[in-house]
C-alpha positions in Angstrom: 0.0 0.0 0.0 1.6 3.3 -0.9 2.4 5.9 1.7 -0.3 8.4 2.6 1.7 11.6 2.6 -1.1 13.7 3.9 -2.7 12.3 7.0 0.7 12.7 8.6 2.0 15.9 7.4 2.3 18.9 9.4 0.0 21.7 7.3 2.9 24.3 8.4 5.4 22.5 6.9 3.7 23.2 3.5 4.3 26.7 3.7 7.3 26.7 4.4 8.4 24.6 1.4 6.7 27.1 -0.8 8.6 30.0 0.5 11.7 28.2 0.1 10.5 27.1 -3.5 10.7 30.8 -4.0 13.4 32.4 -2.6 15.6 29.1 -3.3 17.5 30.7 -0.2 17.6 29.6 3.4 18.1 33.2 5.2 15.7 35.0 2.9 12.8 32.2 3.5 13.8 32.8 7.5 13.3 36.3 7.1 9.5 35.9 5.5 8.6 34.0 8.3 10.2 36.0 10.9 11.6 32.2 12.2 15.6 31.5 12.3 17.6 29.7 9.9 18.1 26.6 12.0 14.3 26.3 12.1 13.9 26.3 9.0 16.7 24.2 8.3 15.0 21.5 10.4 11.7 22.0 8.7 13.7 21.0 5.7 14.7 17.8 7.0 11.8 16.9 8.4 9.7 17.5 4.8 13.3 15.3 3.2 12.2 12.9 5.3 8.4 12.9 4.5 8.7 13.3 1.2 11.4 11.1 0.8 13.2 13.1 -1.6 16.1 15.7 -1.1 14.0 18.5 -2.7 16.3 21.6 -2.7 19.9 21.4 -3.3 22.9 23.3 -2.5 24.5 25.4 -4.9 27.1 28.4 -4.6 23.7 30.8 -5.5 21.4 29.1 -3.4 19.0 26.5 -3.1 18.2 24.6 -7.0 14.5 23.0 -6.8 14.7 19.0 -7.6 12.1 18.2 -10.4 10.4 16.9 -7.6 9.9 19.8 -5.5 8.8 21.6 -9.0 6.3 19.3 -9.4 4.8 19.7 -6.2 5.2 23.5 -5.4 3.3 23.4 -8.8 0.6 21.3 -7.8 0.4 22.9 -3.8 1.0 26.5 -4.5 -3.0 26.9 -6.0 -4.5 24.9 -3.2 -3.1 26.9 -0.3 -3.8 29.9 -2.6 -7.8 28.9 -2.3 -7.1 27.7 1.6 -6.0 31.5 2.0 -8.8 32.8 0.2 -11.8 30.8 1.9 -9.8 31.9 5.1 -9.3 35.5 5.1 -12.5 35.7 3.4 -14.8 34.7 6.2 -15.2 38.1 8.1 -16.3 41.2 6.6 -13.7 43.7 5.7 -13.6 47.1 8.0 -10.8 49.3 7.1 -11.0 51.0 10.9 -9.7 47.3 12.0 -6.6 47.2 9.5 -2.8 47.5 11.1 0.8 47.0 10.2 2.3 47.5 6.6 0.6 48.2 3.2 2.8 48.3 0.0 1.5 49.4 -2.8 3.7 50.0 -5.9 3.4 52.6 -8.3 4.0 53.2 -12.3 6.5 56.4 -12.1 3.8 58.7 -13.6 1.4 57.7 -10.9 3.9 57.8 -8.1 4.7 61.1 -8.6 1.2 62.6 -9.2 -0.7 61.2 -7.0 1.2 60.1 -3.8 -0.3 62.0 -1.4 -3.9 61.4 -2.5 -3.8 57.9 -2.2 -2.1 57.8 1.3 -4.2 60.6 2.2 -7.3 58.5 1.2 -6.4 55.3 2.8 -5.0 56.5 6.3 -8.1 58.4 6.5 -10.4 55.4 6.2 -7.3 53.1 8.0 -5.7 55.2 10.6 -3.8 52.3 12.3 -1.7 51.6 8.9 1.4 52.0 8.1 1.5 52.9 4.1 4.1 52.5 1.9 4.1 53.9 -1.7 7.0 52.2 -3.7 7.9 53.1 -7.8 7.3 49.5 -9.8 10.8 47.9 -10.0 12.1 44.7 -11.9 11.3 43.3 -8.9 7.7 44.1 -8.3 6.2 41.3 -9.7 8.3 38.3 -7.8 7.2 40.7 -4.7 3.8 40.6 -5.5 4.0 36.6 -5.6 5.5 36.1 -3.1 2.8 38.9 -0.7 5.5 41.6 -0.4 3.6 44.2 -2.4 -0.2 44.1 -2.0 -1.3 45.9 -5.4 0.8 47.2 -8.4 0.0 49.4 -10.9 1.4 49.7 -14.3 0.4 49.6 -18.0 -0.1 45.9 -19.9 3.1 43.9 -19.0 3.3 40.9 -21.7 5.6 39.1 -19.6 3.5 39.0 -16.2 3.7 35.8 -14.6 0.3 33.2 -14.6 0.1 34.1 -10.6 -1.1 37.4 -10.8 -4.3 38.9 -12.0 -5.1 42.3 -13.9 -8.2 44.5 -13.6 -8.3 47.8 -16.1 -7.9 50.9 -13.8 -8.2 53.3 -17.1 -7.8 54.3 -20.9 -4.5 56.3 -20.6 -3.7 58.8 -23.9 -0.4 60.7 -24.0 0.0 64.2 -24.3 3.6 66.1 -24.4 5.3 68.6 -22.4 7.7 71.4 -22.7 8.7 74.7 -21.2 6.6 77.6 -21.0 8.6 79.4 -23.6 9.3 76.7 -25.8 9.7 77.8 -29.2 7.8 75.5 -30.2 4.3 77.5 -31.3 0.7 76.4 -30.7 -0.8 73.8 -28.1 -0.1 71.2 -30.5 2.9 68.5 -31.3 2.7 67.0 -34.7 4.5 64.3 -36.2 6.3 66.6 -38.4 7.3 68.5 -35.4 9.6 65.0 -33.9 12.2 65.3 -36.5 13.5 68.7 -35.7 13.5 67.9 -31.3 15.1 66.2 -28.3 13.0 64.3 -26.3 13.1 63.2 -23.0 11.0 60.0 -21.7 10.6 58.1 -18.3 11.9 54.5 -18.2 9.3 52.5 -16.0 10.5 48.9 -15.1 9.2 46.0 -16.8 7.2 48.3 -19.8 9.7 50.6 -21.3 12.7 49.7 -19.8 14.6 49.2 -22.9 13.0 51.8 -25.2 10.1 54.2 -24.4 6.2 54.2 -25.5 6.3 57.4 -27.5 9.6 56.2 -29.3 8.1 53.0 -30.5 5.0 55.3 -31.5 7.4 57.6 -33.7 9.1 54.6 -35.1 6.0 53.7 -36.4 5.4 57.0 -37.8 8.5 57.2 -39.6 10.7 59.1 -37.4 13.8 58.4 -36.0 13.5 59.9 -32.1 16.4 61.6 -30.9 16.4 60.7 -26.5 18.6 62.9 -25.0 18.0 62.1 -21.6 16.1 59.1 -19.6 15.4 58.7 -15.9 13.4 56.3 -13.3 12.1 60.1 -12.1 9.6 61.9 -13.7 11.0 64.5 -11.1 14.4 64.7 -13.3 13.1 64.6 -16.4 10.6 67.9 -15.1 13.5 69.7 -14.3 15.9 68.9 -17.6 13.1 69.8 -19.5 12.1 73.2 -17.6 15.3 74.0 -18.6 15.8 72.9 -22.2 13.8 73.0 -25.4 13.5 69.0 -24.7 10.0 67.4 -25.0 8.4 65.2 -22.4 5.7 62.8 -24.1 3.7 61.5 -20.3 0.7 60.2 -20.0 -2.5 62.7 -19.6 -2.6 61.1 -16.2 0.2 63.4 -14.9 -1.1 65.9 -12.7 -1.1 69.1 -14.4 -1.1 71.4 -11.3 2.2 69.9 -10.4 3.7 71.0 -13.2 3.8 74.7 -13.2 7.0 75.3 -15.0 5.8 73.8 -18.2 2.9 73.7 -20.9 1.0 70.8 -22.1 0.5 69.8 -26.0 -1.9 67.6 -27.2 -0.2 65.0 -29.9 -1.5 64.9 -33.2 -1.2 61.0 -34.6 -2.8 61.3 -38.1 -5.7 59.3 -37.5 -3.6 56.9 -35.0 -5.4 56.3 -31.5 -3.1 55.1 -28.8 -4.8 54.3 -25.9 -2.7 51.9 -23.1 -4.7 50.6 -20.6 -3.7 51.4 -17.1 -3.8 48.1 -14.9 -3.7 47.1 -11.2 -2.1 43.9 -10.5 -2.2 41.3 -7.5 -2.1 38.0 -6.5 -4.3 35.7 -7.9 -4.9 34.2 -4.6 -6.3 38.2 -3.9 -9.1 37.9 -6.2 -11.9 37.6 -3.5 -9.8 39.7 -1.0 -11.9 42.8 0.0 -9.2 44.8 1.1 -6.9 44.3 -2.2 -10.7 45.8 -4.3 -10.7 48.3 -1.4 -7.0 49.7 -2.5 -7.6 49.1 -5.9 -10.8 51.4 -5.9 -9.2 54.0 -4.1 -6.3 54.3 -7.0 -8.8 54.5 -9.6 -11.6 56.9 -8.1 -8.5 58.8 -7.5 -7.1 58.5 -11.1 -10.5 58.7 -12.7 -11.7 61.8 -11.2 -8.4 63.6 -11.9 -8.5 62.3 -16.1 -12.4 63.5 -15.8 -11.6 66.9 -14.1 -9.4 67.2 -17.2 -11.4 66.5 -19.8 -14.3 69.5 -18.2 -11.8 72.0 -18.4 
C-alpha cells in the first residue's frame, strides 16, 4: 500500500516549502517568516524525510529545486492559494480594524502625481496603517507573488507571470510637455514636429525599460526619435526639461497642477489612437480579497476623477 503523505504531514510545513520554492534561499525564506535559519533548516529535513526526496539542493547561489519539489510547489502553491482565500474571506472587511504595513507599488507617472492622495485617502479610512508607496521595480512582480507588495499598478506587461491577475484601472492617452517658452508654437505636437526635437522620456521597469512608448509610437510614424535624456524620475526629467527646449511625451494622467514650469501639448497621430490601458495587478490568490478591491478602488476613483476633471476643463 503506498504511503499516505497527507494524513501525517504537518499543514505548516507546507508553507514553508513554498517559500523556500521561492526564494531558493535559506536566510531569505527565515526572514519571511520571521523564524531563524536553524528552524527552518529543520523544517527541511523533516519535509526530506516525508517526502522522501532531497528537494532543494545546495548550490554556490542558493538552493536549486529538484524536479520533484517543481512538481509539487506546482501542484500545492493553487490549493493553499484557495485555503487563504476561503480563510481571510470569512469576516467582513472594516478598514477601521486594519494594522501593520501596506505596499503598494506605483508606475512612475502615478507615483509622482498622486502620492499624497492615495495615502491621504487610505490612512483616513485606516488610521492604524502604516502605508508605503513604492515606484514599480524589476522586482515588483516576484514581490507581488510572493505577498510583499499588495497591489501594483502599471500599463499591460506581456511578460507578467500566470500568478497574478489584472483588472483595467483606465484608458490612458499621452499628451507632451515642454517649457513655457518653448519655441515650439501652438498647443499642438505633430509628427512633423519629432524630426526637428530632443525628447526626454521616463523608463518605468518592466514596460519601457529598454526603449520608451512614445519612441516606439514615432518609429511607427516614420521618425527616428532623438532621447537625450532618460530617468526612473519623472522628477528629473521635469527639471531637464524646464530648462531645455527638450520634450516630455507623459501620459495625460500626470497631474497638471504639479507642473507649473511647463505647458502641455496635445499629440496629433494622423488618425492613430493610442490608448494603453492602465492596470492594477495582484495576486491571484487576492481575487476575492476585499481589502486588495478596497485599494484598488481607491487608485482608480482617484485616477479617474483627476483624467475626468481634465477633460471638463
Amino acid at each position: 500500500m503506498a504511503k499516505d503523505l497527507f494524513s501525517n504531514l504537518d499543514l505548516n510545513l507546507l508553507r514553508t516549502f513554498i517559500i523556500l520554492h521561492q526564494e531558493r534561499n535559506m536566510r531569505r525564506a527565515a526572514d519571511r517568516m520571521f523564524v531563524s535559519q536553524p528552524a527552518v533548516s529543520k523544517a527541511l529535513q523533516r519535509l526530506r524525510d516525508h517526502f522522501d526526496d532531497e528537494l532543494f539542493v545546495k548550490t554556490h547561489h542558493g538552493l536549486r529545486a529538484t524536479e520533484y519539489a517543481n512538481d509539487l510547489a506546482e501542484s500545492l502553491a493553487p490549493l493553499l492559494d484557495e485555503i487563504s482565500i476561503t480563510l481571510n474571506g470569512s469576516k467582513d472587511f472594516n478598514p477601521l480594524e486594519m494594522n501593520g504595513t501596506v505596499k503598494i507599488a506605483l508606475a512612475p507617472f502615478i507615483l509622482s502625481s498622486y502620492a499624497s492622495e492615495i495615502f491621504q485617502a487610505i490612512r483616513q479610512a485606516a488610521p492604524n496603517v502604516q502605508i508605503h508607496l513604492l515606484n514599480w521595480s524589476r522586482s515588483t512582480m516576484d514581490e507581488i507573488i510572493k505577498d510583499e507588495v499588495l497591489l501594483g499598478v502599471n500599463y499591460e506587461i506581456n511578460h507578467s507571470p500566470k500568478e497574478l491577475l489584472t483588472k483595467e484601472i483606465v484608458k490612458d492617452a499621452f499628451c507632451a510637455y515642454v517649457r513655457k517658452d518653448h519655441p515650439l508654437q501652438g498647443d499642438r505636437l505633430r509628427v512633423s514636429d519629432c524630426q526637428h526635437l530632443e525628447f526626454a522620456t521616463v523608463i518605468a521597469a518592466d514596460w519601457n525599460s529598454n526603449i520608451s512608448f512614445s519612441e516606439k509610437i514615432m518609429k511607427i510614424k516614420g521618425v527616428e526619435p532623438k532621447i537625450a535624456f532618460r530617468s526612473e524620475l519623472p522628477s528629473a526629467i521635469i527639471d531637464v526639461v524646464a530648462n531645455s527646449d527638450m520634450v516630455f511625451p507623459a501620459s495625460k494622467t500626470v497631474n497638471v497642477d504639479k507642473l507649473h514650469k511647463l505647458r502641455r501639448l496635445d499629440i496629433e497621430l494622423e488618425g492613430m489612437v493610442i490608448e494603453p490601458s492602465l492596470l492594477a495587478y495582484y495576486h491571484h490568490k487576492n481575487r476575492r480579497n476585499d481589502m486588495v478591491h478596497w485599494l484598488r478602488n481607491i487608485v482608480t476613483e482617484i485616477i479617474t476623477g483627476h483624467l475626468d476633471r481634465e477633460r471638463q476643463q
